[in-house]
Kinemage of the C-alpha trace (Angstrom):
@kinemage 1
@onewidth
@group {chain A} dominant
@subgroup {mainchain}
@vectorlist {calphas} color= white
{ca unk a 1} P 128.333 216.616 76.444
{ca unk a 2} L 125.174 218.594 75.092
{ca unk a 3} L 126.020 222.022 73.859
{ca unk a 4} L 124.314 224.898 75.659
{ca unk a 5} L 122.691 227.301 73.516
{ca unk a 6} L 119.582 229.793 74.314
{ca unk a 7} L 117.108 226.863 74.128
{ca unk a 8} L 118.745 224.555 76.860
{ca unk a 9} L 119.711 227.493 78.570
{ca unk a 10} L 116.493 229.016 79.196
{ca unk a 11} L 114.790 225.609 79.686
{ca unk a 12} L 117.688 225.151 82.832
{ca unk a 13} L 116.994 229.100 83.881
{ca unk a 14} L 113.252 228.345 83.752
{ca unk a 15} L 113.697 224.949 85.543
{ca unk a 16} L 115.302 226.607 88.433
{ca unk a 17} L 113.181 229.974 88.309
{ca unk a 18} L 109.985 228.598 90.533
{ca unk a 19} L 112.533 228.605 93.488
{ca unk a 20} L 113.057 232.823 93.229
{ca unk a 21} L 110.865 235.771 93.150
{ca unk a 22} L 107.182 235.772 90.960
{ca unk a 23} L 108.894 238.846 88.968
{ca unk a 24} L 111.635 236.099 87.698
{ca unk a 25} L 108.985 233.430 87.075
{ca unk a 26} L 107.159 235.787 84.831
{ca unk a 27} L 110.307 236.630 82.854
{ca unk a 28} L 110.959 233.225 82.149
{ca unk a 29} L 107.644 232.119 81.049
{ca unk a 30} L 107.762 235.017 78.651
{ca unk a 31} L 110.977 233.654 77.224
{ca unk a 32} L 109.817 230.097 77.242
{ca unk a 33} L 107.389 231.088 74.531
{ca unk a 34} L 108.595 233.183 72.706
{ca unk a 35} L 110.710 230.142 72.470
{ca unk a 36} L 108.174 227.763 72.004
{ca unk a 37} L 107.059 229.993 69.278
{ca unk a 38} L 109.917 230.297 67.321
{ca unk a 39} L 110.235 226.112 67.345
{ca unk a 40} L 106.993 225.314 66.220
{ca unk a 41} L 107.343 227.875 63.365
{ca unk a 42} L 110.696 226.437 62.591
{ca unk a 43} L 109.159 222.885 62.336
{ca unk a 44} L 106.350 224.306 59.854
{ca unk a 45} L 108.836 225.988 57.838
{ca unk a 46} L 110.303 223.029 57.026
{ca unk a 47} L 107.494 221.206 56.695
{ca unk a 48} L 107.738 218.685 60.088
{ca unk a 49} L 104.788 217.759 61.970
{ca unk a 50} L 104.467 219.555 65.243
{ca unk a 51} L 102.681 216.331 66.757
{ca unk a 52} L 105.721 215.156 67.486
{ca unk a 53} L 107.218 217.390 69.655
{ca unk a 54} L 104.201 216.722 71.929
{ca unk a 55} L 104.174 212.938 72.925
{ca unk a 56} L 101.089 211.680 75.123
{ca unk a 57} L 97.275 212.615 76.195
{ca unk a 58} L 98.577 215.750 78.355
{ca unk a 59} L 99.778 218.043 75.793
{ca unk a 60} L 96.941 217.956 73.562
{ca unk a 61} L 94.025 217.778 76.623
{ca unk a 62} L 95.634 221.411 77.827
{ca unk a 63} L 95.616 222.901 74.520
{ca unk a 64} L 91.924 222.238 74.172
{ca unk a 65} L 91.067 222.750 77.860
{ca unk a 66} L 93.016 226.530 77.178
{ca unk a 67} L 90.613 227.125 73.657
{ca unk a 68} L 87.399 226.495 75.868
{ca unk a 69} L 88.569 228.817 78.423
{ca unk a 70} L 89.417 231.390 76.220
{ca unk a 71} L 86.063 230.531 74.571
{ca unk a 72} L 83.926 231.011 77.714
{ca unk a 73} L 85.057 234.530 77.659
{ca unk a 74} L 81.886 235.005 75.423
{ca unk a 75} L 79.433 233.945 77.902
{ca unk a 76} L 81.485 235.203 81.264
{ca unk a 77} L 79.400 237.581 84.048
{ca unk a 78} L 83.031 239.543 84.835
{ca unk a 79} L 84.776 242.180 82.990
{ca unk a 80} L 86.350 241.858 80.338
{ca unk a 81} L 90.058 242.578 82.466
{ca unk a 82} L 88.664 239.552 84.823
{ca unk a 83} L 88.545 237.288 81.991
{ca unk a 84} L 91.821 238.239 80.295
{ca unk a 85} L 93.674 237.954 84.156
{ca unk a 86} L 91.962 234.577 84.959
{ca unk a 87} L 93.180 233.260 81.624
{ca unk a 88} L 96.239 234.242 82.164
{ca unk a 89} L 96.352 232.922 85.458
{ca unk a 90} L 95.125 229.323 83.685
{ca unk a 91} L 97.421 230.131 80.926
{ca unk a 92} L 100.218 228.605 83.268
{ca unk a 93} L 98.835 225.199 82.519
{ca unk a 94} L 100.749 225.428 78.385
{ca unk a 95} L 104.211 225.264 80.490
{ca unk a 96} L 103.595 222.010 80.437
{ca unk a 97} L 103.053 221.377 76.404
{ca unk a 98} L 106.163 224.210 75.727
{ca unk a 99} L 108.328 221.982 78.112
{ca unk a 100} L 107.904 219.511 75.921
{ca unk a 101} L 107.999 221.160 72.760
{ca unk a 102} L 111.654 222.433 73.552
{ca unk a 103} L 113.354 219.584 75.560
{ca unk a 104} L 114.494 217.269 73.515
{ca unk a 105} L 116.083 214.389 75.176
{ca unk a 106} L 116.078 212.433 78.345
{ca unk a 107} L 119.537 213.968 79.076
{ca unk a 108} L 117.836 217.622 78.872
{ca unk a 109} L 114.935 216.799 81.130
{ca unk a 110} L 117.424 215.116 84.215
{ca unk a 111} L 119.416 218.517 83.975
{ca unk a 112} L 116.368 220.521 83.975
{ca unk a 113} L 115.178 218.103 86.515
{ca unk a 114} L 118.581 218.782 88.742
{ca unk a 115} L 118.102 222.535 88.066
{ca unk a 116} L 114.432 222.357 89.254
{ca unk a 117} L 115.536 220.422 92.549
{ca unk a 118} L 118.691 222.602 93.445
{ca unk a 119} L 116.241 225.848 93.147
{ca unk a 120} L 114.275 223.724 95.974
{ca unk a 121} L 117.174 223.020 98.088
{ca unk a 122} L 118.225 226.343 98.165
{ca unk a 123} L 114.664 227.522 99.338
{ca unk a 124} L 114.970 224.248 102.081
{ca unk a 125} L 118.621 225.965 103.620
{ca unk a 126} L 117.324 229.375 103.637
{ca unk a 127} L 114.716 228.396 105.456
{ca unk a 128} L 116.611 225.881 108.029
{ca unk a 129} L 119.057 229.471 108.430
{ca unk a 130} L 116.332 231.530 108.660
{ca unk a 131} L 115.249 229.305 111.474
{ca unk a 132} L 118.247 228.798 113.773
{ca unk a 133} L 118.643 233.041 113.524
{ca unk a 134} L 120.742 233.483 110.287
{ca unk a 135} L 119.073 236.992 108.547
{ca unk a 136} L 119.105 235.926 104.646
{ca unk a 137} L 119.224 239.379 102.245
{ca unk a 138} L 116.746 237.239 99.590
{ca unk a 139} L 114.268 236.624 102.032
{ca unk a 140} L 111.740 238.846 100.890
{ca unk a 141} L 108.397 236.821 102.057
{ca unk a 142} L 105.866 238.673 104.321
{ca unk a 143} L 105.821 235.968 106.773
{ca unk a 144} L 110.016 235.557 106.190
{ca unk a 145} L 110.625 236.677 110.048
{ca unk a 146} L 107.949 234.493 111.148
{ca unk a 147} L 106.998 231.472 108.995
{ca unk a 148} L 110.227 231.275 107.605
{ca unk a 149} L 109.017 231.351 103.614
{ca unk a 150} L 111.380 232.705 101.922
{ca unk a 151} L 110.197 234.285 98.300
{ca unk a 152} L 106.284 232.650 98.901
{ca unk a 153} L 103.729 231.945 101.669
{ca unk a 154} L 104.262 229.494 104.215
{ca unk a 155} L 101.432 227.450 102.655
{ca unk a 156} L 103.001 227.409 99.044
{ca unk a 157} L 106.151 226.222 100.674
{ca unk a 158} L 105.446 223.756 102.699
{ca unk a 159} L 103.299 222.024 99.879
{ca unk a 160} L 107.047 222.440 97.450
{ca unk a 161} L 109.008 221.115 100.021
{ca unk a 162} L 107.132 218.215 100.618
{ca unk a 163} L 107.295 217.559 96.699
{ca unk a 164} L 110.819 218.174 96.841
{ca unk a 165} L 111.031 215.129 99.866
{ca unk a 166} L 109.343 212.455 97.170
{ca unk a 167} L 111.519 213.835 94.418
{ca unk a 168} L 114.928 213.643 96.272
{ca unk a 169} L 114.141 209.981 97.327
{ca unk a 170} L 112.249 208.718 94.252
{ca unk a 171} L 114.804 209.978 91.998
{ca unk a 172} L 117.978 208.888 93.864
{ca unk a 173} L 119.478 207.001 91.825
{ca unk a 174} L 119.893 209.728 89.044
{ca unk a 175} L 122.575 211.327 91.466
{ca unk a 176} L 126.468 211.482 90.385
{ca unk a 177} L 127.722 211.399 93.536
{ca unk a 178} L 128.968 208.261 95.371
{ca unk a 179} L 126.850 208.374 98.880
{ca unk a 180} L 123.571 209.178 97.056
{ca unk a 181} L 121.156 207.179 99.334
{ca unk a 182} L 122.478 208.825 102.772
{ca unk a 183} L 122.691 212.146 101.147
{ca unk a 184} L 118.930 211.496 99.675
{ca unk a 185} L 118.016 210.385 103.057
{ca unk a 186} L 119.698 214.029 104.540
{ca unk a 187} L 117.351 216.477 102.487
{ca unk a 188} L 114.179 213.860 103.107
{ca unk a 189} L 114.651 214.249 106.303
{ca unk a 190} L 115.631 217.800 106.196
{ca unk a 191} L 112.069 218.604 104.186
{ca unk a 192} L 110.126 216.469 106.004
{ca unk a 193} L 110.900 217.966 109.243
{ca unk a 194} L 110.544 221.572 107.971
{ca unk a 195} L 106.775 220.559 106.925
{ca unk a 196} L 105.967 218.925 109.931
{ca unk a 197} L 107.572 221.044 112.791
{ca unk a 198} L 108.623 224.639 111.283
{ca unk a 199} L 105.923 225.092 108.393
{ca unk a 200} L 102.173 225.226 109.949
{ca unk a 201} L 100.467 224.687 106.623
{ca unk a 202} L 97.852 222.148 107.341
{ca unk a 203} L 97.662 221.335 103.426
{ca unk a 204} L 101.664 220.842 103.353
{ca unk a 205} L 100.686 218.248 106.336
{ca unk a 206} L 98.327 216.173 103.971
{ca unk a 207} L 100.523 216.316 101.173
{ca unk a 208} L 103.630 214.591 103.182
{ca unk a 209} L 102.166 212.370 105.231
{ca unk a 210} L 99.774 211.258 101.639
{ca unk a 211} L 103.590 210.837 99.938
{ca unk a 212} L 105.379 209.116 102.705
{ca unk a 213} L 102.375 206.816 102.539
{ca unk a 214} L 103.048 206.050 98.644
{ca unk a 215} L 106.207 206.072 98.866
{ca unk a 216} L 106.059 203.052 101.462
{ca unk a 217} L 103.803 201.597 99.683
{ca unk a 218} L 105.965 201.466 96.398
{ca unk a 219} L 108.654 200.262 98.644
{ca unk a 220} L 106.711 197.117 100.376
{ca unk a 221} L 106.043 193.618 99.343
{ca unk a 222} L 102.859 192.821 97.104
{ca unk a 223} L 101.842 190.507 99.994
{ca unk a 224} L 101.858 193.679 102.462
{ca unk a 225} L 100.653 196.285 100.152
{ca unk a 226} L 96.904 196.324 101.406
{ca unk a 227} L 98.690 197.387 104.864
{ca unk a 228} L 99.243 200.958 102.918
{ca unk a 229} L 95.371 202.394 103.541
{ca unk a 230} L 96.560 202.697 107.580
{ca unk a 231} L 99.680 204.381 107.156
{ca unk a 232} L 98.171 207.432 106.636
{ca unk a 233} L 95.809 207.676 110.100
{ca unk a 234} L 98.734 205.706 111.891
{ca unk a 235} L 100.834 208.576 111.162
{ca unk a 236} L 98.711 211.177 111.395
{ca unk a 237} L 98.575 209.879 114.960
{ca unk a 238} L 101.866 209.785 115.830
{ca unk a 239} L 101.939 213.600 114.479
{ca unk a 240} L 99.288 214.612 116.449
{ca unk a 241} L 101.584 213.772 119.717
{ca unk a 242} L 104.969 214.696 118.941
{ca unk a 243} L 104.464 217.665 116.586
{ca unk a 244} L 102.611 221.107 117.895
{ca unk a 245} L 102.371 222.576 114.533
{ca unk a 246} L 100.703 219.159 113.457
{ca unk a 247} L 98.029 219.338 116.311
{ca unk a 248} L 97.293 222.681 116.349
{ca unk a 249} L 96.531 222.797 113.079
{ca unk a 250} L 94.089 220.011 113.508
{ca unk a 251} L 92.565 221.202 116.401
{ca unk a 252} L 91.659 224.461 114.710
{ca unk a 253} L 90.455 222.862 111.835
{ca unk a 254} L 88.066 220.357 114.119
{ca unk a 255} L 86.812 223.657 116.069
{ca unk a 256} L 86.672 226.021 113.529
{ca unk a 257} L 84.299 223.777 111.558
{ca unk a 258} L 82.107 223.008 114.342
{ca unk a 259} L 82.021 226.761 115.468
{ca unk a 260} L 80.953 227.596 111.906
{ca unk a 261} L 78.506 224.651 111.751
{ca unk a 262} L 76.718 226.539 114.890
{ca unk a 263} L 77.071 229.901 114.044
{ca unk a 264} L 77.813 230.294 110.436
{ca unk a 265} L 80.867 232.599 111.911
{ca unk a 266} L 83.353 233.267 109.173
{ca unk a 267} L 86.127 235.283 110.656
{ca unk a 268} L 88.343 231.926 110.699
{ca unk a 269} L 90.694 230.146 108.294
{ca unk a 270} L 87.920 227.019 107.934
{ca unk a 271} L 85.280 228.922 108.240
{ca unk a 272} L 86.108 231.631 105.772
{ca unk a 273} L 86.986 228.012 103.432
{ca unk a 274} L 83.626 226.755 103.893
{ca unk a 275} L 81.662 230.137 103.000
{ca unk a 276} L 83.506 230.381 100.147
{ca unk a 277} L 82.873 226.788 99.240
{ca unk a 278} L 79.283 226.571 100.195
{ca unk a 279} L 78.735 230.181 97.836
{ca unk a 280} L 80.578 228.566 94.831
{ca unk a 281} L 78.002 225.345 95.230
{ca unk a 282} L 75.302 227.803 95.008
{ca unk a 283} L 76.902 229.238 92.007
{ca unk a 284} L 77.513 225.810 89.883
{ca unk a 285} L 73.992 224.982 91.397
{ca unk a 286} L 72.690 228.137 88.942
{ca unk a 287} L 75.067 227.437 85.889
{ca unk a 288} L 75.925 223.723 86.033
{ca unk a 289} L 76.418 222.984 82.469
{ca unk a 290} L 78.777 225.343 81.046
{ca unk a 291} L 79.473 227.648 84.283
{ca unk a 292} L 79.356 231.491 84.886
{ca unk a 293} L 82.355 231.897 82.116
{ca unk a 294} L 86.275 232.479 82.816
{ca unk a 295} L 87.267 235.293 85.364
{ca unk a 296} L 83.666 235.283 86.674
{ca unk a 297} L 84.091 233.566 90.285
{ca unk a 298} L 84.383 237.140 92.120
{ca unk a 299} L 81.329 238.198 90.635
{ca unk a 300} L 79.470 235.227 91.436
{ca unk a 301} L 80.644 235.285 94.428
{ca unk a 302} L 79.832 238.569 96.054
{ca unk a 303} L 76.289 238.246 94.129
{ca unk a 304} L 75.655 234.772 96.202
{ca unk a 305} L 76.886 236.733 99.566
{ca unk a 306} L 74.952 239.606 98.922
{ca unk a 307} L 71.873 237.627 97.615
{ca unk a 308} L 72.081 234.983 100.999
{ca unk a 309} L 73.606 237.211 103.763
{ca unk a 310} L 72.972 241.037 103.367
{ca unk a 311} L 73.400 241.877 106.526
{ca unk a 312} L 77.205 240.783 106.279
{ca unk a 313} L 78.253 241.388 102.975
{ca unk a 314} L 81.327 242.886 102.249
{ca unk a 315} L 82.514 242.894 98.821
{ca unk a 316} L 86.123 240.834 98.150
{ca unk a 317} L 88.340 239.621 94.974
{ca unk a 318} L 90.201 236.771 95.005
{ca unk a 319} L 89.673 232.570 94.759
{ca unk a 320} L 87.236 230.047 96.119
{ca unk a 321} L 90.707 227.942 97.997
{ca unk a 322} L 89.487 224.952 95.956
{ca unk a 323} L 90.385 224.280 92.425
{ca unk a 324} L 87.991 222.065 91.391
{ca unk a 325} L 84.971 224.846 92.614
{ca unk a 326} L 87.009 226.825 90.614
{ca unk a 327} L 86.645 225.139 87.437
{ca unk a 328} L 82.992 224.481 88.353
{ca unk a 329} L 82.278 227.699 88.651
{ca unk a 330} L 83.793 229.171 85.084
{ca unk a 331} L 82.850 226.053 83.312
{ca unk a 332} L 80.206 223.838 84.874
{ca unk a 333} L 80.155 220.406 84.992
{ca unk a 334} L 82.307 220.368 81.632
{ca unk a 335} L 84.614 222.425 83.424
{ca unk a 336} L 85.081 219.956 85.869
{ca unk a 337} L 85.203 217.156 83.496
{ca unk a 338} L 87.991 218.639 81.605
{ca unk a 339} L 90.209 219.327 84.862
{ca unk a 340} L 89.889 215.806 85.873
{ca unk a 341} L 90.570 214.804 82.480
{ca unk a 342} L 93.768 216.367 82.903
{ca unk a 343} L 94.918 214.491 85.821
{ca unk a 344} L 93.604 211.336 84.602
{ca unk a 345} L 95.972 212.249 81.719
{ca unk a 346} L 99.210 213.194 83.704
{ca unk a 347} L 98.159 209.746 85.142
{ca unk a 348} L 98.024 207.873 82.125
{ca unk a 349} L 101.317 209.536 80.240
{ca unk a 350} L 103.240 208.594 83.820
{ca unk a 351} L 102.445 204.583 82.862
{ca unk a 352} L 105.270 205.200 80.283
{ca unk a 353} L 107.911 205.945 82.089
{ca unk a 354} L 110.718 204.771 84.243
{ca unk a 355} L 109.730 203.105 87.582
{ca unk a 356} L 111.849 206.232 89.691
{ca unk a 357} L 110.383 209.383 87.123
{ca unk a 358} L 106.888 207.454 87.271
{ca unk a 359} L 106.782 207.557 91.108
{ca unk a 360} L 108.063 211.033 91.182
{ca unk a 361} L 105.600 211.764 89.064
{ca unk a 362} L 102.766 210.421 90.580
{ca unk a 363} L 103.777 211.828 93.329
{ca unk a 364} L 104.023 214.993 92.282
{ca unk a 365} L 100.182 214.552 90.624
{ca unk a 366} L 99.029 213.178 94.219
{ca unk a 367} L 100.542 216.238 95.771
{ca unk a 368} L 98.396 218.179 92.995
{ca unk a 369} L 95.197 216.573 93.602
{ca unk a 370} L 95.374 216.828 97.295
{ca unk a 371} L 96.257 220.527 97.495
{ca unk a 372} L 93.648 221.519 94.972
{ca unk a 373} L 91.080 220.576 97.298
{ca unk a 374} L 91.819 223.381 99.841
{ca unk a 375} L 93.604 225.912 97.627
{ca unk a 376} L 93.359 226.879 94.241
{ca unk a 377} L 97.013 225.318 93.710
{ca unk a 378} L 97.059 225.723 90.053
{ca unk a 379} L 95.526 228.718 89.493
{ca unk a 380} L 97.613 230.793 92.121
{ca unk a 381} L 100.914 232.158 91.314
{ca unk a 382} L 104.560 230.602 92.280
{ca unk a 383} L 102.618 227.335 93.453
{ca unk a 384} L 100.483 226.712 90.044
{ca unk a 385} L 103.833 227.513 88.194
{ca unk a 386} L 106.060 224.774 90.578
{ca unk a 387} L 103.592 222.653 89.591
{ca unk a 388} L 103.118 222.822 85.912
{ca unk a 389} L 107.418 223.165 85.797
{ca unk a 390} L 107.981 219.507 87.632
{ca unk a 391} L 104.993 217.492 85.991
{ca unk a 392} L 106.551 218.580 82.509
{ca unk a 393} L 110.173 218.222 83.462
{ca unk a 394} L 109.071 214.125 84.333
{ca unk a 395} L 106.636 213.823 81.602
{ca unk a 396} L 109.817 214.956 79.506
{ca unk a 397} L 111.331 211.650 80.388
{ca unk a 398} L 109.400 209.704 77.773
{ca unk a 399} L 110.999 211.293 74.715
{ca unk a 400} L 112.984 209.097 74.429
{ca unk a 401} L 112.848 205.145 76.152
{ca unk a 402} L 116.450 204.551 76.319
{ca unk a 403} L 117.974 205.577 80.226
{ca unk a 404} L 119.598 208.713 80.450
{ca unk a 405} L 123.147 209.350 79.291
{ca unk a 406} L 126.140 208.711 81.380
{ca unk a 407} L 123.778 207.827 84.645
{ca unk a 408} L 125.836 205.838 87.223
{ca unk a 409} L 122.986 203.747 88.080
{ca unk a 410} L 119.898 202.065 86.619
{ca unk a 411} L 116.926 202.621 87.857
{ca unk a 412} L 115.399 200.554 90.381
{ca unk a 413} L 113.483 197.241 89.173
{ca unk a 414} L 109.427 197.856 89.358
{ca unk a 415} L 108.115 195.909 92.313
């Protein structure tokens, strides 16, 4: 039995912190590196390469990514307190490479991992009380009474739960426990139906029906695989008839669009999107090399919507809802490059693990990908940080090859 000291403590109490209140995720990520700190100086001390405690493309890739950012402070149009809070903001990102630096065996990473997952579940029950009329103390949410989020939005927690579907099915065969394919079965289903009929974000809808989809398609015959590019529309479908939440949200997004498309009207969720998209293009259309410089996207912004519609301006502060403008906006085309880089690297680093912590963490990367396309996922708070948390806690896997200690099961056989 590994010994608990401060280190595996506070990588278990930061595991299980992106499940409770943003003040409690910022305490932890304060600890972690200080932490992280204090091992790397350790390692020099005695003369050990720190190299080592960073295994794969990721690590390194965010580290430089985080010195170019910091770098494009120099040439940013915002303030200098825009900068510093956008880098912070990005600064979530070196969770990943401190992860890494202080778990140090497969063992650590599955208890993390269980930490990480029973944070979920407890977020999944308090919302399945909240719904059949149980009044939860914790619940501190805004939309608690009517979403049924309990510490986040309704959006952020649709897109965890639907993470936390894949990870309770892909990783299965990790759990002690006797019945663990029923039981795994239980909280899928549990999730799933939370996204789909009690949750109304539209992203949290991609995300589960894009991970059902792989996860069926991990499941199938070679022979049938090519069958895997309908899933998606076939069960979109089927949504669309038996699930209100699912339809509505897909009839405001059709109408919404098309009202915007004739009017230019912004006052609506996809039309407020597309403004905000179209004013960022405008933006990188200006700057496309190197971008407008971290912490400048409000600026840019409110100069395109003043510069294009005068009449309507009003100034606001905030995010484009789409990562990747995000990036293209601070950094240009190279900032783009680099944040695709990054996925391409989670991507590659998963290739070395485990057939069940490889799906669950390509999952987890899909889910990424897909939400960053309609929300900044990665640079908002409690989301970007459930993110960063669960691709290390997997990409910790591959520190060592061997299976993890005292697991009942072997993994399943790659198909």
């Amino acid at each position: 039995m590994t010994p608990i000291n401060f280190r595996t403590f506070l990588i278990y109490f930061s595991a299980v912190s992106v499940a409770l209140p943003i003040a409690v995720i910022s305490i932890s990520k304060i600890l972690l590196f200080l932490c992280a700190l204090a091992v790397i100086a350790n390692r020099w001390r005695h003369h050990r390469s720190s190299a080592a405690i960073l295994p794969g493309a990721t690590s390194p890739l965010i580290l430089l990514t985080f010195v170019i950012l910091a770098a494009s402070a120099l040439w940013s149009t915002g303030t200098t307190d825009e900068a510093l809070t956008s880098l912070t903001k990005h600064g979530k990102l070196l969770l990943i490479p401190i992860f890494l630096c202080l778990i140090r065996s497969r063992r650590e990473a599955l208890i993390a991992l269980a930490f990480f997952m029973g944070g979920q579940a407890f977020l999944l029950v308090s919302t399945w009380m909240m719904y059949i009329g149980i009044s939860l103390p914790w619940a501190i949410s805004k939309e608690a009474g009517v979403s049924y989020a309990v510490f986040s939005s309704y959006l952020d927690q649709s897109i965890m739960t639907a993470v936390l579907a894949a990870l309770c099915w892909h990783m299965r065969c990790y759990a002690p426990v006797r019945y663990r394919n029923p039981i795994a079965l239980i909280f899928v289903g549990l999730a799933l139906i939370c996204v789909f009929f009690i949750f109304q974000g539209r992203t949290g809808h991609v995300v589960a029906i894009a991970l059902i989809s792989l996860a069926i398609f991990w499941e199938m015959p070679r022979k049938f695989r090519g069958l895997v590019f309908a899933i998606p529309f076939v069960m979109a479908l089927l949504l669309v008839s038996i699930s209100d939440k699912v339809r509505h949200g897909f009839v405001e997004i059709s109408s919404s669009i098309e009202y915007f498309n004739k009017t230019g009207d912004i006052s609506t969720s996809s039309g407020t999107r597309l403004n905000l998209w179209h004013r960022s293009l405008q933006s990188i259309g200006e700057n496309p090399w190197l971008g407008t410089g971290v912490g400048s996207w409000n600026r840019e912004f409110n100069r395109q919507e003043a510069l294009h519609a005068p009449k309507t301006f009003v100034e606001i502060t905030g995010n484009p809802h789409q990562e990747y403008l995000l990036w293209g906006v601070e950094l240009g085309i190279l900032g783009l490059t680099l944040f695709c880089a990054m996925l391409l690297a989670l991507f590659r680093d998963s290739l070395r693990l485990e057939p069940p912590e490889r799906r669950a963490l390509q999952s987890i990367l899909t889910a990424l990908a897909l939400s960053c396309m309609f929300n900044c996922s990665l640079y908002d708070a409690l989301i970007g940080d459930f993110f960063c948390v669960a691709l290390a806690l997997l990409l910790a896997f591959s520190i060592h090859s061997a299976p993890p200690e005292h697991s009942t099961v072997s993994p399943t056989p790659s198909t």
